[in-house]
N, C-alpha and C positions, 0 to 999 in steps of 0.2 A: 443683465447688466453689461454684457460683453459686448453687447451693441454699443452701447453709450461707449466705454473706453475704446475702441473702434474707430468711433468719431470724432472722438479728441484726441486720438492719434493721429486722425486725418487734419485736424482741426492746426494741430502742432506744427506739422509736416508747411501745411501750407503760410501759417505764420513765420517761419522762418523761409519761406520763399518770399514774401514781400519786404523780409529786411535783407534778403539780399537785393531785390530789385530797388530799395531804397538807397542802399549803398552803390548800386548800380549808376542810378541818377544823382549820387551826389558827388562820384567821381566824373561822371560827364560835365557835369556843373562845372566843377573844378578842372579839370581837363577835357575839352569839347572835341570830338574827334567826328571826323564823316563818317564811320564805319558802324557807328552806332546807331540803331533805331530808337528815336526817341518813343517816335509813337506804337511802336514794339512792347515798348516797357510798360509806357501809360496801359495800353491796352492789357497785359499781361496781369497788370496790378487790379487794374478792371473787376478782371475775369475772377481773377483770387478772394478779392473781397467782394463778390457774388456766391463765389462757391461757400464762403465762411457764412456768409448771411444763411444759406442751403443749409448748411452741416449743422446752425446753431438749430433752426427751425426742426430740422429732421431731432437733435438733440431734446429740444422742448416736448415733439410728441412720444420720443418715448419716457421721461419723466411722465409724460400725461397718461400712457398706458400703462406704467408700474401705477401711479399713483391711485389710477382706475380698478386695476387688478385688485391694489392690497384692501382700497374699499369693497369693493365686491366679495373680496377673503371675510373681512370683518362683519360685513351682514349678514353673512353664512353661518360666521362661528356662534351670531348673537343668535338667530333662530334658533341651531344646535343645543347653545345654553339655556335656553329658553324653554325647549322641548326638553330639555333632560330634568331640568327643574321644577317643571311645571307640573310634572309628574308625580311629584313630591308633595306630598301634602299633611303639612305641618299639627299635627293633633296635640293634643293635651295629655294623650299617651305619651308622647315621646317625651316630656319630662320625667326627669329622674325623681323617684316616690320621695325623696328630701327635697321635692323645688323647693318650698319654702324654707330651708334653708339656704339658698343662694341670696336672698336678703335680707338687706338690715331689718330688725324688728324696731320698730318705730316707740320713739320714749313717748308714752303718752302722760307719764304723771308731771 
C-alpha cells in the first residue's frame, strides 16, 4: 500500500502546483507584464495534468493488483478449507448416544 500513498503524495504535490500556475495566470490577467511567459504556464499546466492523468492510471493498476492478489489469497484459503474438511466425514457415530434427545418428541395424541 505504500505505493499507492506514494502516488498521492505525488498526486498532491503536483495539484498544488497547478493552483499556483492558476494564480500565476490570474495575476497576469489582472496585471499583464512582458516578462511573463504565457505559453510557459499554458504549457507547464499541460504537462501537470498529463502527469496526474499517469499517477491516477499507475494508481488504478495497483488497486487492480491488490484487488488481484487478495482474490488469488481467497481461492487458496477456499481450496485449504476445502481440503481440511473434506476430510472429515460426518458419521452417525459422531452423535452423542442421547441424539434423540436433542429433539422435540412430537404430540402425537
Amino acid at each position: 500500500m505504500s505505493e499507492i500513498q506514494k502516488l498521492l503524495a505525488k498526486k498532491d504535490g503536483l495539484l498544488i502546483e497547478i493552483a499556483c500556475i492558476v494564480e500565476d495566470l490570474n495575476e497576469y490577467v489582472n496585471y499583464p507584464v512582458e516578462t511573463v511567459s504565457v505559453d510557459q504556464l499554458h504549457y507547464q499546466y499541460d504537462f501537470i495534468i498529463k502527469e496526474i492523468v499517469k499517477i491516477n492510471r499507475e494508481i488504478n493498476l495497483e488497486h487492480i493488483k491488490h484487488a488481484l492478489s487478495f482474490h488469488s489469497q481467497n481461492v487458496e484459503l477456499k481450496k485449504l478449507t476445502e481440503k481440511a474438511t473434506s476430510s472429515i466425514v460426518f458419521t452417525v457415530k459422531d452423535l452423542p448416544k442421547l441424539h434423540f434427545s436433542m429433539f422435540e418428541t412430537p404430540n402425537l395424541l
